[in-house]
PDB file of N, CA, C and O in Angstrom:
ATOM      1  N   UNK A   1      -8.284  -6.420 -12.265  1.00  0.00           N
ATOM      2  CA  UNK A   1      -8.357  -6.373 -10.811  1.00  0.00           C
ATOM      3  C   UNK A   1      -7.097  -7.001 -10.226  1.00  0.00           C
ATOM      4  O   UNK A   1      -6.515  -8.024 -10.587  1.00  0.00           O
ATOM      5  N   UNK A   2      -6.729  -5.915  -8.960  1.00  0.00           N
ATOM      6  CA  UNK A   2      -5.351  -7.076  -8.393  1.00  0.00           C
ATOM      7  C   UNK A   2      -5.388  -8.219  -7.319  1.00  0.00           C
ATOM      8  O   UNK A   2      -6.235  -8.070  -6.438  1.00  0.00           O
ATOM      9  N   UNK A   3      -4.570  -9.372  -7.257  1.00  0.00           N
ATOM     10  CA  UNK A   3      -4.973 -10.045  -6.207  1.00  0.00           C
ATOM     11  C   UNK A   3      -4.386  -9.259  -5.138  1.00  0.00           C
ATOM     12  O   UNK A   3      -3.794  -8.180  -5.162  1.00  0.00           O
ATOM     13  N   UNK A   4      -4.711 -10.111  -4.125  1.00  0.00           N
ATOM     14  CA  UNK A   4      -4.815 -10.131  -2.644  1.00  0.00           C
ATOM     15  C   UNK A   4      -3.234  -9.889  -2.145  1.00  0.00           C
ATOM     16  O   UNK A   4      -2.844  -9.224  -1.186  1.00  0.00           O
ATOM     17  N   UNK A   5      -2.435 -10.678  -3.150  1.00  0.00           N
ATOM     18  CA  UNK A   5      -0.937 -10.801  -3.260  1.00  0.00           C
ATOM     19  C   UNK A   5      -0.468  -9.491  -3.607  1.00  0.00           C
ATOM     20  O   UNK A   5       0.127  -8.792  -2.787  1.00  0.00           O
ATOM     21  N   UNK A   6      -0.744  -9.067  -4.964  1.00  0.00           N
ATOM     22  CA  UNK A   6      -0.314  -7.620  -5.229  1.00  0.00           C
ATOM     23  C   UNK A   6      -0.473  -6.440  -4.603  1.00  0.00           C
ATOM     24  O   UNK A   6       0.222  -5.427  -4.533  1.00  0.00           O
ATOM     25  N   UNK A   7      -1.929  -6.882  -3.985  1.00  0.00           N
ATOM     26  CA  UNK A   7      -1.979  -5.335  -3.180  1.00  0.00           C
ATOM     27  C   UNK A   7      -1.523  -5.176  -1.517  1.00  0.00           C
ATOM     28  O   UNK A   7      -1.482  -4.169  -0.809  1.00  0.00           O
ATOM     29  N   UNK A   8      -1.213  -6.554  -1.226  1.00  0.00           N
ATOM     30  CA  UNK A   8      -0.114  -6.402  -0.114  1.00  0.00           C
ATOM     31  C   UNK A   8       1.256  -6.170  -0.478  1.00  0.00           C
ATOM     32  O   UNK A   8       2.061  -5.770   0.362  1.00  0.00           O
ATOM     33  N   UNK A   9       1.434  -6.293  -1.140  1.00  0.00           N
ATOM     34  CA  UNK A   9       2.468  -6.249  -1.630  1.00  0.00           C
ATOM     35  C   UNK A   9       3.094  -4.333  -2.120  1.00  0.00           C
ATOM     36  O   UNK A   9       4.228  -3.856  -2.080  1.00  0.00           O
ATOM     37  N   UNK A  10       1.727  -3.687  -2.544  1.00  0.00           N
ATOM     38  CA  UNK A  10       1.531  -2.223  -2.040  1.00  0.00           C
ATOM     39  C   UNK A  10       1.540  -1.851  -0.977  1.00  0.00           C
ATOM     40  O   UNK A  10       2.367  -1.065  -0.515  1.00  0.00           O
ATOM     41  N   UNK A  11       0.633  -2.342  -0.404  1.00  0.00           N
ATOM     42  CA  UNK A  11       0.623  -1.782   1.168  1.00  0.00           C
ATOM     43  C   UNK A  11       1.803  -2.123   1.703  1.00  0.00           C
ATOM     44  O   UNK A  11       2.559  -1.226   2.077  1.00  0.00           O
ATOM     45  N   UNK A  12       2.129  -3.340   1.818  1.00  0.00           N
ATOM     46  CA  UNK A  12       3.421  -3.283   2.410  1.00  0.00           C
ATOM     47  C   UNK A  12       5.198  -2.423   1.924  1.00  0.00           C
ATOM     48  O   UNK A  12       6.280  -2.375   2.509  1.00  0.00           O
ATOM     49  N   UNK A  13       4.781  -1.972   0.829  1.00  0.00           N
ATOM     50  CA  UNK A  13       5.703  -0.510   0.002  1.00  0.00           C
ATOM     51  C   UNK A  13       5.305   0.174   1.020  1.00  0.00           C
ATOM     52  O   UNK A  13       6.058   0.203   1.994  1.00  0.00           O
ATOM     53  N   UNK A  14       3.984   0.927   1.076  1.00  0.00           N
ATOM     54  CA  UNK A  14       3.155   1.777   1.616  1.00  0.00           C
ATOM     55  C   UNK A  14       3.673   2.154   3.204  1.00  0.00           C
ATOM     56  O   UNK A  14       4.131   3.242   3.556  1.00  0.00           O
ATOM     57  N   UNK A  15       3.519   1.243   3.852  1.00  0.00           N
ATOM     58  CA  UNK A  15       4.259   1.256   4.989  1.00  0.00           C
ATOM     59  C   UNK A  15       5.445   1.255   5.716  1.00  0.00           C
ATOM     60  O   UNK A  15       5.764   2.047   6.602  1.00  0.00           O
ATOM     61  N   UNK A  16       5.884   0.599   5.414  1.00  0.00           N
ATOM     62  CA  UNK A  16       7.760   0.149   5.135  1.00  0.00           C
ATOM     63  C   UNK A  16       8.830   0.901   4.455  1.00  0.00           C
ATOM     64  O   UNK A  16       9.870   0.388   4.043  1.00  0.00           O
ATOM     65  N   UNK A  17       8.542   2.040   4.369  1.00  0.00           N
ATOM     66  CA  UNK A  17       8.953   3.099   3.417  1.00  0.00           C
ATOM     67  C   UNK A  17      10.607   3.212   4.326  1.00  0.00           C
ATOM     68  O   UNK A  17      10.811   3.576   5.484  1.00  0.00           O
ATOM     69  N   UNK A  18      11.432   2.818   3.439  1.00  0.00           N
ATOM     70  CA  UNK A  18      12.838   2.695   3.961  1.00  0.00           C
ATOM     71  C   UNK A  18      13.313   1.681   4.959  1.00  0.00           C
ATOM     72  O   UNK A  18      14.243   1.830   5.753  1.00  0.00           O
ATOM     73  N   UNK A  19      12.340   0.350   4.768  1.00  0.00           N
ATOM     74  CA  UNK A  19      12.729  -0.595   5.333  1.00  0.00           C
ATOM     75  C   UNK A  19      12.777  -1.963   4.381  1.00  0.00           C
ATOM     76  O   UNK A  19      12.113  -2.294   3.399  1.00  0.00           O
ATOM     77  N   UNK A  20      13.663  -2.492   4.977  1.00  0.00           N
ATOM     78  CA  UNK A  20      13.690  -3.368   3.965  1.00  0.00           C
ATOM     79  C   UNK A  20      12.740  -5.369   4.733  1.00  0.00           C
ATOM     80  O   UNK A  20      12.238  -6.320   4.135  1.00  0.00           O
ATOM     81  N   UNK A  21      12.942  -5.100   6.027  1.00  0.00           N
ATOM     82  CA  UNK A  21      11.900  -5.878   6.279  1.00  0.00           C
ATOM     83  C   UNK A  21      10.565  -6.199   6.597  1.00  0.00           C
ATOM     84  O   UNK A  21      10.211  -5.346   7.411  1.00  0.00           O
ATOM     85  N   UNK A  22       9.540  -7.068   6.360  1.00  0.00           N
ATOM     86  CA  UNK A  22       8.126  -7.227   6.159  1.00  0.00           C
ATOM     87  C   UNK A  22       7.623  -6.601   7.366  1.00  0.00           C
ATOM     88  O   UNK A  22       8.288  -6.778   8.387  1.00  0.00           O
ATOM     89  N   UNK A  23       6.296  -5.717   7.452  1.00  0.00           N
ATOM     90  CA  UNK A  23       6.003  -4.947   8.128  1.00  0.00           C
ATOM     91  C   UNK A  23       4.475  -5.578   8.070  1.00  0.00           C
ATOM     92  O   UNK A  23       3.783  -5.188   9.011  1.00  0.00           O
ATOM     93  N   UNK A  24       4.015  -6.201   7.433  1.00  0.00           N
ATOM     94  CA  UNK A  24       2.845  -7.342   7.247  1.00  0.00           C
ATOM     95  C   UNK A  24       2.788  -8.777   7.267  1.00  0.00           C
ATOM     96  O   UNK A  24       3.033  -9.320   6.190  1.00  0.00           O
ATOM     97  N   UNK A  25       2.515  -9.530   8.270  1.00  0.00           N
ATOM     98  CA  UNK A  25       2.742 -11.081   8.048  1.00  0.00           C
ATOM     99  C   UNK A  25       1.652 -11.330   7.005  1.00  0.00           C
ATOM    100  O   UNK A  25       0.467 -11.015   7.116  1.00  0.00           O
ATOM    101  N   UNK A  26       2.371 -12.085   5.744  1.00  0.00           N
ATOM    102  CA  UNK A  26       1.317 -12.581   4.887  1.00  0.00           C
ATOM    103  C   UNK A  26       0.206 -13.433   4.836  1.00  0.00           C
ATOM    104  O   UNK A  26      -0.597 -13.788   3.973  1.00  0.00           O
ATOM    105  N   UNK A  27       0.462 -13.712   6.347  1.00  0.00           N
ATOM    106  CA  UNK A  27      -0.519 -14.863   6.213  1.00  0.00           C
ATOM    107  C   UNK A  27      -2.277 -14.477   6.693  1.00  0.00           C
ATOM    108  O   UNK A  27      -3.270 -15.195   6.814  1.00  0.00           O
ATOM    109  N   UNK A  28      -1.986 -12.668   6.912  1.00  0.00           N
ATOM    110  CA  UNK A  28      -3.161 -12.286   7.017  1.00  0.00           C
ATOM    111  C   UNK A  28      -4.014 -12.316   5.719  1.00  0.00           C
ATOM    112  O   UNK A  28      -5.235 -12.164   5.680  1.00  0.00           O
ATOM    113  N   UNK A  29      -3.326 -12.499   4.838  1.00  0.00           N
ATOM    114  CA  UNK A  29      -4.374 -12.295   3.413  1.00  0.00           C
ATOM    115  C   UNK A  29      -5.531 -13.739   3.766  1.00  0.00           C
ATOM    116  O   UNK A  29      -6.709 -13.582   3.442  1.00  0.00           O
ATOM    117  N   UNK A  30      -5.196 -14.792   4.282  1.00  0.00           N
ATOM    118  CA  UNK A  30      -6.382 -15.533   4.472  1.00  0.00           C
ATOM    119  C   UNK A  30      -8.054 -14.772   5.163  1.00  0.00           C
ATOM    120  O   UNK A  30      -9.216 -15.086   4.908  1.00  0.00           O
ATOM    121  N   UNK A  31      -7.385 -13.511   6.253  1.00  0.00           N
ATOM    122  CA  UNK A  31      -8.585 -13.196   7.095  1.00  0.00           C
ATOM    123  C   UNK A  31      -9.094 -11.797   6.159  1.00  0.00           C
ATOM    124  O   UNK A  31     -10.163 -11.246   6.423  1.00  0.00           O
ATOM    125  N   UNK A  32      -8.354 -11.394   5.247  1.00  0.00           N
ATOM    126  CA  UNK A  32      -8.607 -10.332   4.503  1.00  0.00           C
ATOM    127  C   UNK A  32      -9.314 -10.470   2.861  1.00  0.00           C
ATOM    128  O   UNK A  32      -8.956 -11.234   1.964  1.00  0.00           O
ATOM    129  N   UNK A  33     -10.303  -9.562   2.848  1.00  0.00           N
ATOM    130  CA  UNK A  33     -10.771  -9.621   1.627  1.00  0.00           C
ATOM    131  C   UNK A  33      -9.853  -8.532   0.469  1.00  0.00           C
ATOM    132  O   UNK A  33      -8.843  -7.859   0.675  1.00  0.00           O
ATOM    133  N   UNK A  34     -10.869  -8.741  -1.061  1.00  0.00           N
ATOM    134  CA  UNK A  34      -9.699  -7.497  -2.086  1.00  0.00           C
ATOM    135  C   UNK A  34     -10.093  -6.298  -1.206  1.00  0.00           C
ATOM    136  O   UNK A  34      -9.209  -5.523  -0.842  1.00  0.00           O
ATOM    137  N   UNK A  35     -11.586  -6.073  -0.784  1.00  0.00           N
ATOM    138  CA  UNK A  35     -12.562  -4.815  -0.653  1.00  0.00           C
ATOM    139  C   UNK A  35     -11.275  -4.862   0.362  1.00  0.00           C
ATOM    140  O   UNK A  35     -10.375  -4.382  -0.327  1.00  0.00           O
ATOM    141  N   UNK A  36     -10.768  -5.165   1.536  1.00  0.00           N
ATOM    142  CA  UNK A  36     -10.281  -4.666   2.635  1.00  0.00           C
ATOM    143  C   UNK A  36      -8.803  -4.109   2.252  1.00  0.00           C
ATOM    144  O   UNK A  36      -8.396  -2.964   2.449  1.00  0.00           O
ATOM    145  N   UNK A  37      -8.137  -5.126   1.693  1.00  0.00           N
ATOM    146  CA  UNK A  37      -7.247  -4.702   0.856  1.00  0.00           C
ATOM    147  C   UNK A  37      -7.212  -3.104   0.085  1.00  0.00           C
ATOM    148  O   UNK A  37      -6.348  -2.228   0.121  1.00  0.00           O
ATOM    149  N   UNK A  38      -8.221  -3.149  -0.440  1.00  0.00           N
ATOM    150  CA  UNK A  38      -8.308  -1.830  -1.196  1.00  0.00           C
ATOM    151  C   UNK A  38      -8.511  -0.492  -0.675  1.00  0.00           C
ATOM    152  O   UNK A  38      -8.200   0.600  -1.150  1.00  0.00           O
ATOM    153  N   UNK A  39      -9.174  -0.846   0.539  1.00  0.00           N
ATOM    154  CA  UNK A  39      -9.658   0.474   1.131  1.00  0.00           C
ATOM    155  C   UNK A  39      -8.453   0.966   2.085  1.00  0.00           C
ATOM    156  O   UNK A  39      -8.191   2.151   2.294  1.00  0.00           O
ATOM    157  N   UNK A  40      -7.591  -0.409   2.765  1.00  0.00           N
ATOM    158  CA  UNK A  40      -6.289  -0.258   3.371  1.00  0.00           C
ATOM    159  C   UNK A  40      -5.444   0.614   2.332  1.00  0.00           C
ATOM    160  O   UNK A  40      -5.141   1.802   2.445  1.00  0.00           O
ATOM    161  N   UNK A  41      -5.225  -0.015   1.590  1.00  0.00           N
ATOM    162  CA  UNK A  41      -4.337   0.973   0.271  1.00  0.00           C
ATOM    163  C   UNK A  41      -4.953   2.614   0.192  1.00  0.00           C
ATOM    164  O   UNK A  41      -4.206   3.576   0.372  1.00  0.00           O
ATOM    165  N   UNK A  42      -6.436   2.760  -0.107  1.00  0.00           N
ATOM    166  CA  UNK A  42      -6.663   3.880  -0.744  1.00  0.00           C
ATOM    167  C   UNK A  42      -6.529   4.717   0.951  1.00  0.00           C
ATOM    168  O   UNK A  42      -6.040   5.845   0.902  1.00  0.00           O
ATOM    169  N   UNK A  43      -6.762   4.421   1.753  1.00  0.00           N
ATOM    170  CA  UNK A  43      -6.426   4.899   2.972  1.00  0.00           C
ATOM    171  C   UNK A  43      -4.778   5.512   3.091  1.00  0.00           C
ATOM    172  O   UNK A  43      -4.399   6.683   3.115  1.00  0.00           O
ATOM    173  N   UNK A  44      -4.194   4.569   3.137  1.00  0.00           N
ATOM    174  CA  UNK A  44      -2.626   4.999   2.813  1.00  0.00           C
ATOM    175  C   UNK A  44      -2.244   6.109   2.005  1.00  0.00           C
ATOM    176  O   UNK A  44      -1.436   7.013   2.221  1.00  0.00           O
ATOM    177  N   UNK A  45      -3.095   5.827   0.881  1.00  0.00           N
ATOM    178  CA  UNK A  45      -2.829   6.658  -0.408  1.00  0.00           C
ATOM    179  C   UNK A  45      -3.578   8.181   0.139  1.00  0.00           C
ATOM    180  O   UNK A  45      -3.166   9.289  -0.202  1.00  0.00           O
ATOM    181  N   UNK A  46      -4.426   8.005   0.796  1.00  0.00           N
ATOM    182  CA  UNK A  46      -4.904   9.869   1.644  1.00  0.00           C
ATOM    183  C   UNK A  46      -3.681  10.712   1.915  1.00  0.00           C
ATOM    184  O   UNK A  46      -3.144  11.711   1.438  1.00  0.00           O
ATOM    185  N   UNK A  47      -3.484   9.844   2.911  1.00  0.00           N
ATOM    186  CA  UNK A  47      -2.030  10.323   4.179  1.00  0.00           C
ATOM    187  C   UNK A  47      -1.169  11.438   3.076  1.00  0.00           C
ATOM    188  O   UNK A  47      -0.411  12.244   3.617  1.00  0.00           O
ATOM    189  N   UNK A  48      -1.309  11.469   1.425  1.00  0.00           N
ATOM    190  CA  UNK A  48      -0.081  11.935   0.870  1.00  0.00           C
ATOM    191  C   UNK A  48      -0.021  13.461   1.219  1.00  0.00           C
ATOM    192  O   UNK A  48       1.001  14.143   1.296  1.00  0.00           O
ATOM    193  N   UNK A  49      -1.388  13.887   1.428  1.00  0.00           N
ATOM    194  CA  UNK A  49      -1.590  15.751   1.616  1.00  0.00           C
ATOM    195  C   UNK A  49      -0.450  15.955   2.845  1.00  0.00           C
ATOM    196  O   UNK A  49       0.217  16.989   2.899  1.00  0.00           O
ATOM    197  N   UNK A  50      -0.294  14.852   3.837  1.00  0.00           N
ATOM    198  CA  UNK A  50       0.387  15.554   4.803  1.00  0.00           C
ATOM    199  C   UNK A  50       1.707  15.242   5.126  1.00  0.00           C
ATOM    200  O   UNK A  50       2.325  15.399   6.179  1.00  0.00           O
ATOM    201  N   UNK A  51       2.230  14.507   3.433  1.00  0.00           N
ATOM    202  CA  UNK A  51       4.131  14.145   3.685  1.00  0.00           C
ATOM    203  C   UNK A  51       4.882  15.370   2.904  1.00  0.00           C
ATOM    204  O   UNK A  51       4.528  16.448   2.428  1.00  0.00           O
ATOM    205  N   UNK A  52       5.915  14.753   3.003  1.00  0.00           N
ATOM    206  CA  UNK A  52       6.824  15.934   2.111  1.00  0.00           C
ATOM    207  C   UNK A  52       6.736  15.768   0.489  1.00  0.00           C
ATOM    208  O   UNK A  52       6.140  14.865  -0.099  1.00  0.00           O
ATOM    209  N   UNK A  53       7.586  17.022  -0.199  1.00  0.00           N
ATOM    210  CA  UNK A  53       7.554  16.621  -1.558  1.00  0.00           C
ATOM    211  C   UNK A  53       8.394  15.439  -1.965  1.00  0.00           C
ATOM    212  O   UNK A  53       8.254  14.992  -3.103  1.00  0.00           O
ATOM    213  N   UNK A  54       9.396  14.807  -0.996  1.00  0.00           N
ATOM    214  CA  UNK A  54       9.994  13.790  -1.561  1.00  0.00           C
ATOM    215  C   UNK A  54       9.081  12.324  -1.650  1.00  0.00           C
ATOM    216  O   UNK A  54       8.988  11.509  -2.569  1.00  0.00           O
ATOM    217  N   UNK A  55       8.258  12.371   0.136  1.00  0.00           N
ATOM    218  CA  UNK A  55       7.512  11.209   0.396  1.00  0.00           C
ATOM    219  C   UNK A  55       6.968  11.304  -1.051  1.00  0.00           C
ATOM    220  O   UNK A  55       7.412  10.535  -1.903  1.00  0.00           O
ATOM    221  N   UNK A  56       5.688  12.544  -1.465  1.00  0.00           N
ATOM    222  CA  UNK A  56       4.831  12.540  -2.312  1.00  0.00           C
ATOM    223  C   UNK A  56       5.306  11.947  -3.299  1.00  0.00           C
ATOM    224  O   UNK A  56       4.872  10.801  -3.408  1.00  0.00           O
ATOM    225  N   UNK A  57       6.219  12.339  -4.276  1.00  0.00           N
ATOM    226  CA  UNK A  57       6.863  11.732  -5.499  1.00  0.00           C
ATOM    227  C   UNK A  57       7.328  10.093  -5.240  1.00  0.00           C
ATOM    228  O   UNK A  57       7.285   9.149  -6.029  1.00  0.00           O
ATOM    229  N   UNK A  58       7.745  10.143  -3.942  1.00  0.00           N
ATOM    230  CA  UNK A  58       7.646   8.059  -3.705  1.00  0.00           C
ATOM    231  C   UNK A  58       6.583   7.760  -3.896  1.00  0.00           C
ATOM    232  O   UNK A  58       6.504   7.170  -4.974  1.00  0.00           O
ATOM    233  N   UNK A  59       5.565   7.862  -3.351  1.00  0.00           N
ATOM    234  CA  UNK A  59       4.051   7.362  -3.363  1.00  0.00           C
ATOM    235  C   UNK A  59       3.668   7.634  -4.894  1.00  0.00           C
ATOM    236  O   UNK A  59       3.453   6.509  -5.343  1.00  0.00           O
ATOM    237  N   UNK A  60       3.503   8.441  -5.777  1.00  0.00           N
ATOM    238  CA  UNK A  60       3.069   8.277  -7.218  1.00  0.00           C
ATOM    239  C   UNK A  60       3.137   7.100  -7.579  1.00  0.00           C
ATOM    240  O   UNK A  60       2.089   6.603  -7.992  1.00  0.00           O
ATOM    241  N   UNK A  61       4.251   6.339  -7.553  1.00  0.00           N
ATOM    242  CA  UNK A  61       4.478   5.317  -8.312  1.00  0.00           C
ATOM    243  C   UNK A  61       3.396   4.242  -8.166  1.00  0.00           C
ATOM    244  O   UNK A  61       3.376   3.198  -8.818  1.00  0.00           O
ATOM    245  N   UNK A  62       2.152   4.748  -6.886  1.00  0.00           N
ATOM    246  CA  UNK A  62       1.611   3.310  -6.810  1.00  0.00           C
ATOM    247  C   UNK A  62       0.195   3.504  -7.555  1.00  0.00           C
ATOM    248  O   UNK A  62      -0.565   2.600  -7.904  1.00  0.00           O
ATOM    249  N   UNK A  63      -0.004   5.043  -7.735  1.00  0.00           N
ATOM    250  CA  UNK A  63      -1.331   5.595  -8.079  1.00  0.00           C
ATOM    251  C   UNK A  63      -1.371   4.731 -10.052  1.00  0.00           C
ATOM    252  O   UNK A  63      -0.525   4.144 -10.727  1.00  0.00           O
ATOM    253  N   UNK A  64      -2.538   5.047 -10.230  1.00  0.00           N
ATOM    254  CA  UNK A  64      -2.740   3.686 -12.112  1.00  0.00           C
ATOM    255  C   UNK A  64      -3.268   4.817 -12.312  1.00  0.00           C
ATOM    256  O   UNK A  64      -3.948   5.391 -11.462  1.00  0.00           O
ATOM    257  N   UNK A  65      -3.037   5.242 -13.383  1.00  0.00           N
ATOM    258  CA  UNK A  65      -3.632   6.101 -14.343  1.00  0.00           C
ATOM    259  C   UNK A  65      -4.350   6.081 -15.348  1.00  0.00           C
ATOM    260  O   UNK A  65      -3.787   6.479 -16.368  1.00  0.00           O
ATOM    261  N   UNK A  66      -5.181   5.828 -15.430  1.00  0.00           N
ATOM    262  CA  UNK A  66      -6.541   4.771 -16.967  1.00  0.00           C
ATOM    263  C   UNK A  66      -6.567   6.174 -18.076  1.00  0.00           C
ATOM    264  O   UNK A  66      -7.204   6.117 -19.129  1.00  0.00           O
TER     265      UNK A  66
END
């Protein structure tokens, strides 16, 4: 399982896509759970049906493959 750290740390990839500064103050992980965390991510991770083929191939990198 990831912490709270790692998966902001996605989301904030997720969002910030060609930026190089924080687009999340970290100090929300205190008011945030993993569950919220996760569903923020898998939410993000939807959006891919409607980017381009370049966005798409950026975003792979965050999908885990078991």
């Amino acid at each position: 399982m990831q912490t709270k750290e790692e998966l902001l740390k996605e989301i904030e990839k997720l969002i910030a896509y060609g930026r190089d500064e924080p687009a999340i103050n970290p100090d929300l992980l205190a008011y945030l759970s993993i569950k919220d965390l996760i569903n923020t991510k898998a939410k993000l991770m939807e959006r891919v049906g409607t980017l381009s083929e370049e966005d798409k191939a950026w975003l792979e990198q965050f999908k885990k493959y078991e």
